[in-house]
BAPAPA-14212 format. One record per residue (C-alpha): x, y, z; residue number from 1; residue in three letters. Coordinates in pm, 1 decimal. Layout:
<rs>
X/Y/Z/NUM/ala
...
</rs>
This chain:
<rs>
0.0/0.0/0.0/1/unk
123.5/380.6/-109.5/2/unk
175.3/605.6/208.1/3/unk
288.5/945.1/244.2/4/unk
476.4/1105.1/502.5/5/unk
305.4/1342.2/710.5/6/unk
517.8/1599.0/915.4/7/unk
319.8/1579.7/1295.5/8/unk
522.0/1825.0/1440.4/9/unk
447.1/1881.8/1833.6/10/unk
526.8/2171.0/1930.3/11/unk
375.1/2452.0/2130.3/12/unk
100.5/2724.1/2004.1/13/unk
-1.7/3021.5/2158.1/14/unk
-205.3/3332.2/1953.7/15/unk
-33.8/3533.2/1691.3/16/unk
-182.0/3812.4/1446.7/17/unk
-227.2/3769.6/1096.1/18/unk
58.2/3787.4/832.5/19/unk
139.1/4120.4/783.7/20/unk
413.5/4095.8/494.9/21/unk
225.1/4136.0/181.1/22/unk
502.9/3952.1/-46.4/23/unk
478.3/3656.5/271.9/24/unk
130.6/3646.2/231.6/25/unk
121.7/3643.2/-179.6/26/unk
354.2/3322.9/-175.4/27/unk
110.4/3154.5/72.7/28/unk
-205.7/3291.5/-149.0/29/unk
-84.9/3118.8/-452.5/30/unk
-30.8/2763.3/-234.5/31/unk
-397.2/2773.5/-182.9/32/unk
-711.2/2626.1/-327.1/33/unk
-996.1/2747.7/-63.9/34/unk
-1279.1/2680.1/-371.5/35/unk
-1185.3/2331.7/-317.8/36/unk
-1236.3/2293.1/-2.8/37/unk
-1602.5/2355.4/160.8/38/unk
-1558.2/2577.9/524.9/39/unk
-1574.1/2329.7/820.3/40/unk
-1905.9/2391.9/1055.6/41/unk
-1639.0/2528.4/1321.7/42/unk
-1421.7/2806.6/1331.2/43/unk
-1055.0/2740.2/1243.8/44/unk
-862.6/2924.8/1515.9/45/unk
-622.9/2975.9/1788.1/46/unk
-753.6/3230.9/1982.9/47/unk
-860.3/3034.4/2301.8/48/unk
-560.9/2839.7/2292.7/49/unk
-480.4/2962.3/2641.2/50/unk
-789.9/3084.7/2781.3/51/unk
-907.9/2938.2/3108.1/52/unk
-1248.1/2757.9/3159.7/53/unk
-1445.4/2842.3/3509.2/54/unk
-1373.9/2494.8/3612.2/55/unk
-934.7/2611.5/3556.2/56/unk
-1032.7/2944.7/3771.4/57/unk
-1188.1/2759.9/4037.6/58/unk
-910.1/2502.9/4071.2/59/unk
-658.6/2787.7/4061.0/60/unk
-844.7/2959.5/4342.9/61/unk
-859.1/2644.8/4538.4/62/unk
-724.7/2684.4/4892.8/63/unk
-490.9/2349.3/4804.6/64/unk
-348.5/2472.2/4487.5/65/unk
-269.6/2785.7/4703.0/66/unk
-105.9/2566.9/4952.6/67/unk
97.7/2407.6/4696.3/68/unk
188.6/2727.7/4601.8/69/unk
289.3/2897.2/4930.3/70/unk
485.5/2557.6/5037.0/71/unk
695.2/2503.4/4728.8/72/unk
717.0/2833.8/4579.8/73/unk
520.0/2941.1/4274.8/74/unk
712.7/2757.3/3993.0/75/unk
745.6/2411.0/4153.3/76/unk
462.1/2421.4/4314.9/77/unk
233.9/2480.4/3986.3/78/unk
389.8/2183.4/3830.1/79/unk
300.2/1940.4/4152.8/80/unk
-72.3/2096.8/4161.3/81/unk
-86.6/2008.8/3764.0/82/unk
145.7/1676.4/3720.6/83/unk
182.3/1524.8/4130.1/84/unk
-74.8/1168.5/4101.2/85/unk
-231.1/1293.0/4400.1/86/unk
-355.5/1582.8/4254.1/87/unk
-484.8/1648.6/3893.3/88/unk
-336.4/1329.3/3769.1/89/unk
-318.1/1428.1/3410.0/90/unk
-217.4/1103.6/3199.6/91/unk
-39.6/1117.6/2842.5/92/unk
-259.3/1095.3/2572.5/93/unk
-73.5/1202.7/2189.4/94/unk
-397.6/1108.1/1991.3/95/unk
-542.4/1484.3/2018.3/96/unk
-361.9/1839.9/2016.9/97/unk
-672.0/2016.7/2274.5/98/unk
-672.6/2390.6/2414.9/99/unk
-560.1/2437.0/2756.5/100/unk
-914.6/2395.7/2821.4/101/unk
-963.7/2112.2/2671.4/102/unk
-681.6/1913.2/2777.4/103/unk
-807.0/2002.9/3152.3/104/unk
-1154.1/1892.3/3122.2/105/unk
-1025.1/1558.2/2989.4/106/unk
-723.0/1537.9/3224.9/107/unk
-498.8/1422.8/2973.3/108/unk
-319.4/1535.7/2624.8/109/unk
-15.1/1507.6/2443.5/110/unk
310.3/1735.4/2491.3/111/unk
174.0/1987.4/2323.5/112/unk
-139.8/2026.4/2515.2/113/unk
31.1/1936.0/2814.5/114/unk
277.4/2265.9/2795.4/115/unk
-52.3/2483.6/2628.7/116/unk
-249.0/2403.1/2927.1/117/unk
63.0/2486.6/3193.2/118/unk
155.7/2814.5/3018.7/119/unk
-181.1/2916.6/3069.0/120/unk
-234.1/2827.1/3414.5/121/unk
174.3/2990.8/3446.2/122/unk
9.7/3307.4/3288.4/123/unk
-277.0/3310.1/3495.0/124/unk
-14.0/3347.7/3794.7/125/unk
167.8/3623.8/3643.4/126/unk
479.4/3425.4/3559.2/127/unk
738.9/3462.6/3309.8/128/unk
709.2/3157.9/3042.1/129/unk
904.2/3086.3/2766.3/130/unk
859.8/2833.7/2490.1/131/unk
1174.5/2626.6/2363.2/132/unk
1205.7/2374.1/2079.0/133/unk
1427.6/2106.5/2166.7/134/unk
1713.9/2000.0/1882.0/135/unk
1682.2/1633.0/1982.3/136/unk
1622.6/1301.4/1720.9/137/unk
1282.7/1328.4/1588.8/138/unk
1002.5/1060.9/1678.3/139/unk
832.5/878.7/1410.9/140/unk
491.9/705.5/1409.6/141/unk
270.6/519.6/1240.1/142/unk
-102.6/550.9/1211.7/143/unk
-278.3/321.5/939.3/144/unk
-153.0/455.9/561.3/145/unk
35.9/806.7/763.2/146/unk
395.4/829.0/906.3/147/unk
404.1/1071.7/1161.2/148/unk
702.9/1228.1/1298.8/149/unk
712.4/1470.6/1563.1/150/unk
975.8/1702.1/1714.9/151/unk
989.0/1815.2/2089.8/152/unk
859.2/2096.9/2262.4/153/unk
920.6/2158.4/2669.1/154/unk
872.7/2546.2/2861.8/155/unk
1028.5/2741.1/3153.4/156/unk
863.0/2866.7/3423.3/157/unk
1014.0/3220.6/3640.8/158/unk
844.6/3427.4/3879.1/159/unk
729.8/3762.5/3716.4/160/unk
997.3/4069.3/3690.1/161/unk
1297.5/4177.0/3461.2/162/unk
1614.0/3923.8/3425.7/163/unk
1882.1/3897.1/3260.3/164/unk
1921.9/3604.0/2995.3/165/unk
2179.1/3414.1/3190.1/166/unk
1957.3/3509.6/3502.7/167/unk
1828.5/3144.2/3580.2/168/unk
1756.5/3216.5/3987.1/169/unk
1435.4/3078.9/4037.7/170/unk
1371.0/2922.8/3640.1/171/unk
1184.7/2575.2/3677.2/172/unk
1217.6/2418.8/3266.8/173/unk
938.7/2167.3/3238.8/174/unk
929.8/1872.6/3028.9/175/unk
714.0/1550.8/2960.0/176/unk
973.5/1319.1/2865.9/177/unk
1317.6/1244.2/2975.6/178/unk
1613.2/1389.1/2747.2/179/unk
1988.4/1323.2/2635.4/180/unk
2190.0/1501.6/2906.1/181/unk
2310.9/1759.4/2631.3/182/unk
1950.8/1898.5/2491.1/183/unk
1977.9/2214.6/2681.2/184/unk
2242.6/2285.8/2469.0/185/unk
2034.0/2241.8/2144.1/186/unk
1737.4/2471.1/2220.7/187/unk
1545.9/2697.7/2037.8/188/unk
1318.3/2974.2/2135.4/189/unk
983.4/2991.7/2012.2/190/unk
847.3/3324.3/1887.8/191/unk
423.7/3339.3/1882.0/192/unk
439.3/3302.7/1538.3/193/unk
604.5/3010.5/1555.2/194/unk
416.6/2813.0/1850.0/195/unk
45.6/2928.5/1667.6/196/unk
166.6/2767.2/1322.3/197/unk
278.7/2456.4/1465.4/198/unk
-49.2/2393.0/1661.2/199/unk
-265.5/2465.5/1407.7/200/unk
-67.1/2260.5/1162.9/201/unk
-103.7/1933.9/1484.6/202/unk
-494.9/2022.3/1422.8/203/unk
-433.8/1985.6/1031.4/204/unk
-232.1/1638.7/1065.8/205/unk
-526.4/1445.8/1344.8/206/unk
-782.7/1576.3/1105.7/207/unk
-592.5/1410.2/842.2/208/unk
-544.6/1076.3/1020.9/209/unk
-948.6/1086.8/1061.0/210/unk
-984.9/1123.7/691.0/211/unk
-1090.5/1477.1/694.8/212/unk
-958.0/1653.9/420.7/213/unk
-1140.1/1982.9/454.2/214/unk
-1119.1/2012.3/793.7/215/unk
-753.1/1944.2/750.2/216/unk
-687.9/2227.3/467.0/217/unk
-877.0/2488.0/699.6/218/unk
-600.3/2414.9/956.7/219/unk
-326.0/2382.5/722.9/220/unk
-421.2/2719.0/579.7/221/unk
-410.2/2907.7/904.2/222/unk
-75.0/2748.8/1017.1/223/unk
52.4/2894.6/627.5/224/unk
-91.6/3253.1/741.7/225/unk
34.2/3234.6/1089.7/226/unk
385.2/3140.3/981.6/227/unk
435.7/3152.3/588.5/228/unk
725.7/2916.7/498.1/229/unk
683.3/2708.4/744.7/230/unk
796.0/2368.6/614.8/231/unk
569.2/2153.8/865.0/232/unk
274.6/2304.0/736.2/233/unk
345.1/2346.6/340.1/234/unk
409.2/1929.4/370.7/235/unk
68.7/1905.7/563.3/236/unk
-102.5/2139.4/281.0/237/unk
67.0/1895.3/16.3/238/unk
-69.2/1598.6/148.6/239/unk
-402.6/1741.8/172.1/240/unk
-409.4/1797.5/-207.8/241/unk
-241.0/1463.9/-250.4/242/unk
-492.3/1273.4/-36.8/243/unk
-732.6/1466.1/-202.3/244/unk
-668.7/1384.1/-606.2/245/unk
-499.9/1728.3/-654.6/246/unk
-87.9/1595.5/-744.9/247/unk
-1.9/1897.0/-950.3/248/unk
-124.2/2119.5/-644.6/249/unk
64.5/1852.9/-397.1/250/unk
403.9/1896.6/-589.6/251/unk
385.2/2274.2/-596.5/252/unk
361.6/2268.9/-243.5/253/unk
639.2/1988.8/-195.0/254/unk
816.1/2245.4/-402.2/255/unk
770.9/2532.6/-204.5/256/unk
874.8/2320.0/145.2/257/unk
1226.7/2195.2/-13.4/258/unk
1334.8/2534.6/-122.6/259/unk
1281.9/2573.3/311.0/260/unk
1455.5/2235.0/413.9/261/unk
1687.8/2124.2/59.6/262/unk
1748.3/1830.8/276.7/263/unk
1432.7/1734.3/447.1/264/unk
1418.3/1325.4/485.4/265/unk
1014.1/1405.8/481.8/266/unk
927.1/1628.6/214.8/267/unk
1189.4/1418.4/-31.9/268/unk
1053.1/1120.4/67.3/269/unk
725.3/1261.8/-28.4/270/unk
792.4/1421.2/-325.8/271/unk
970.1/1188.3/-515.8/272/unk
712.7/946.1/-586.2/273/unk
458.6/1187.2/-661.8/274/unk
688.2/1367.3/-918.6/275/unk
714.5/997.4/-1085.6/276/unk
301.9/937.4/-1092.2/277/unk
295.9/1327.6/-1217.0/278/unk
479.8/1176.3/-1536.0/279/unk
847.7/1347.8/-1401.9/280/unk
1072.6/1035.5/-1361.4/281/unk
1371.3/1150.2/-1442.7/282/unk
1336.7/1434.4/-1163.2/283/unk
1212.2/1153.5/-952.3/284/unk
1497.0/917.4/-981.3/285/unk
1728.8/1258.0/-909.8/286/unk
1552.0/1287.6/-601.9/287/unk
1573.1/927.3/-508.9/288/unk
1958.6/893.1/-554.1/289/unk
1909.9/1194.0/-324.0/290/unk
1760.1/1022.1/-23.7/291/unk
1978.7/765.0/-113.1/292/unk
2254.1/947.2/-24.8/293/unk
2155.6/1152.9/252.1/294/unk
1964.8/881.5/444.7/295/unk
2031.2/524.3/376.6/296/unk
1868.2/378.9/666.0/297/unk
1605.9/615.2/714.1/298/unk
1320.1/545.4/962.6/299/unk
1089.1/212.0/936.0/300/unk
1377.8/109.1/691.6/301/unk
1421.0/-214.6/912.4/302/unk
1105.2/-217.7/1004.2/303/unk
976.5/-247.8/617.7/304/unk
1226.5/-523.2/587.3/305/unk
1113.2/-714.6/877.8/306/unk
751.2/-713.5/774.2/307/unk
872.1/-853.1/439.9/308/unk
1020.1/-1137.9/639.2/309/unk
789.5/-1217.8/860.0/310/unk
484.0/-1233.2/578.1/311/unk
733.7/-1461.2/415.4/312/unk
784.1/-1688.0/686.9/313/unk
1143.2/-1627.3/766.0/314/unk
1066.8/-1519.6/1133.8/315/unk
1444.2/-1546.2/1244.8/316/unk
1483.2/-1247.2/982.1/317/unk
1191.9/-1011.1/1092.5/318/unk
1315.3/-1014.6/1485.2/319/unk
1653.9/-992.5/1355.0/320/unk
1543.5/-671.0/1153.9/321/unk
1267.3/-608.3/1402.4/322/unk
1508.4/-533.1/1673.0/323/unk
1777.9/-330.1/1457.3/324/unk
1480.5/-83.6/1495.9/325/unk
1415.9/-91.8/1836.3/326/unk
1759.3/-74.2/1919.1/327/unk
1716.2/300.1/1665.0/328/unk
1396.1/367.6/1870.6/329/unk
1314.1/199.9/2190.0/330/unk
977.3/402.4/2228.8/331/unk
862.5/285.1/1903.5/332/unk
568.3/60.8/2091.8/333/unk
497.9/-72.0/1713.4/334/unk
867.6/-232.0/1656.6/335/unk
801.8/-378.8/2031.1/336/unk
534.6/-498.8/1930.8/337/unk
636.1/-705.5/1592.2/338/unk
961.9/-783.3/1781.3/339/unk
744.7/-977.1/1985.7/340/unk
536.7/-1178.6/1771.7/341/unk
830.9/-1290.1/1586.1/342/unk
957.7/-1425.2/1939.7/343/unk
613.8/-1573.0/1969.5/344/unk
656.6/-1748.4/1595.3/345/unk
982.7/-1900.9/1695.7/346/unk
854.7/-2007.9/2018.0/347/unk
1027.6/-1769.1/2269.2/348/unk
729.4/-1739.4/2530.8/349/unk
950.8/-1508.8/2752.3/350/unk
1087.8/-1320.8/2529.9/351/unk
754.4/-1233.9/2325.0/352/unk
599.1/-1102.2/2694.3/353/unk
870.7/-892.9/2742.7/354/unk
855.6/-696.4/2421.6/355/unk
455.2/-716.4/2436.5/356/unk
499.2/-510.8/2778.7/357/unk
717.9/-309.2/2651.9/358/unk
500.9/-188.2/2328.5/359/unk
209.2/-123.5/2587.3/360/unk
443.4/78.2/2832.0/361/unk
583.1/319.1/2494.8/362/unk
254.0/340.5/2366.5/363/unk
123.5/696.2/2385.4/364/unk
-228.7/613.8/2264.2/365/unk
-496.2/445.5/2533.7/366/unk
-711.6/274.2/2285.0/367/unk
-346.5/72.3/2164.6/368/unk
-222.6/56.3/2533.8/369/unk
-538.0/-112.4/2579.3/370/unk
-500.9/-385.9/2281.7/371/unk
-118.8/-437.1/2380.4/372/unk
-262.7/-533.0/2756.5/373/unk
-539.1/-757.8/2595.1/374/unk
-283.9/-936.6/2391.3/375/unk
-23.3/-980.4/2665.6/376/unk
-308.9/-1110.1/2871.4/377/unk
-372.4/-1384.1/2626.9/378/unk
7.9/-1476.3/2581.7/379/unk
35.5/-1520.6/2957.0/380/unk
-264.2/-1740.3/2974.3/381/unk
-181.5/-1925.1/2680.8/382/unk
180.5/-1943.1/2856.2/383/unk
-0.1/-2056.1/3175.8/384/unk
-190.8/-2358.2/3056.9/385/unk
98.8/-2483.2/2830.5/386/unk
327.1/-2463.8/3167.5/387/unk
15.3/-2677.3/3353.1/388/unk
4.4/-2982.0/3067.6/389/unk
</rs>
């Protein structure tokens, strides 16, 4: 089965104005195809993105959030009334990009709502925050015919009042996932512009993943006006019109993201194959000795190979692949996963619970955490009664 690569990039939003650079705002007018596309039922914004519900105003005026704050100081003790089990108990969820709002009211969201919902509780307290994009190894997902891949997002947290940059007295950073011991050398900030454009372009992708095609150009358009050039959301535009049966609209927007990123694994990867269907081979095999070149062994390379193996019977072959990848990416729950049924297929009870555990610890989606658990439930039993005959 074709699939496209769609670039999921996680990263913080916050409100921004409207494109003001008429020459910006031409480039991203002649990207888009809005008579193509009916106008979703709702509004296609960012303007709540931080706004607090009654419910957030109440819990903020609580006399034990207050307590938390007067006993461990504002910064630290924010993040134990928001992320401390004994309190709001907010659980990982990466299946929907909500509003700080929204991510409250269902006590759980992905990094990105995580960090929009504790800036805006941060704000609400008068704090300094400041939005950083992490230089680390991108992730990379799967979900049905769509590769996602997602880059990293974390804040910092400082009582309100003028410092200086290398001022840190009192700075709490704030992150969701544990990093390499040098990422605080490989941050970025994040201007408004840039945090709005890359949540609106998260709305874009999960509308994509549900089939939605308008829904998904709506968002793509606004992250294009929020930020034009943005490469994330020109490749989410282009695989609108692609998904869509628009190529020659697709490639002009593949286009338009390589002259950003020359050497962008997703947007080559993408636009090679649709340059070949679009009758363009010869470009297309240019590009291809491209990718070649620059990325040999790119992401799900093993993977794909395993999967070839294991439909072909040759099981020793898929773990052996199958575990080149989880070696690569160890909170890939999918190569866990696979890694474990070809342990299963050769008969290696143990080793086939281990990896199923491990797939439903790295999953970030409940509904799959939920299947993983089901599974390893029936391997155990199944392990059980064979251990009774």
């Amino acid at each position: 089965m074709k699939t496209w690569i769609l670039a999921l990039l996680l990263v913080l939003s916050g409100c921004a104005h409207q494109v003001q650079d008429p020459a910006a705002a031409g480039r991203v007018a002649a990207l888009l195809d809005d008579a193509a596309f009916p106008r979703p039922a709702t509004h296609i914004d960012a303007d709540n993105l931080f706004t607090l519900s009654p419910e957030m105003r109440r819990h903020l005026g609580s006399t034990q959030f207050r307590t938390l704050l007067r006993d461990y100081g504002p910064t630290s003790g924010l993040v134990r009334a928001l992320y401390d089990r004994r309190e709001l108990a907010l659980d990982y969820d990466s299946t929907y990009t909500g509003t700080a709002a929204e991510t409250y009211a269902a006590r759980r969201g992905n990094c990105l709502s995580l960090v929009i919902m504790t800036a805006a509780f941060a704000r609400a307290l008068d704090m300094n925050v400041s939005f950083r994009d992490v230089q680390i190894e991108d992730t990379w997902s799967r979900d049905r015919t769509l590769f996602l891949v997602s880059s990293h997002v974390n804040l910092s947290l400082a009582p309100k009042g003028p410092r200086s940059t290398d001022d840190t007295s009192g700075v709490l950073t704030v992150d969701f996932v544990q990093l390499p011991p040098d990422a605080r050398e490989r941050v970025r900030f994040l201007d408004e512009a840039d945090i709005v454009a890359r949540y609106m372009n998260n709305r874009a992708a999960e509308e994509l993943v549900q089939g939605h095609h308008a829904e998904a150009y709506w968002w793509a358009r606004g992250a294009m006006l929020r930020k034009p050039g943005f490469e994330g959301a020109l490749n989410t535009l282009a695989v609108v019109y692609q998904r869509s049966g628009r190529p020659l609209l697709a490639e002009r927007a593949y286009r338009a993201a390589l002259e950003r990123e020359p050497d962008s694994l997703v947007v080559l990867q993408n636009l090679a194959p649709l340059l070949a269907a679009n009758g363009k081979q010869a470009e297309a095999a240019v590009l291809e000795e491209r990718l070649a070149r620059l990325y040999p062994a790119p992401p799900y390379h093993y993977f794909q190979q395993g999967m070839t193996a294991y439909h072909a019977g040759d099981f020793a072959a898929a773990r052996s692949l199958f575990a080149r990848e989880v070696a690569r990416a160890p909170d890939n729950d999918e190569f866990h996963f696979w890694l474990g049924a070809a342990n299963l297929q050769l008969g290696e009870w143990r080793s086939a619970e281990k990896q199923l555990a491990l797939a439903r610890d790295t999953s970030v989606r409940p509904d799959t955490r939920e299947r993983y658990s089901a599974k390893l439930g029936h391997l155990r039993a199944m392990a059980a009664g064979t251990q009774r005959r």
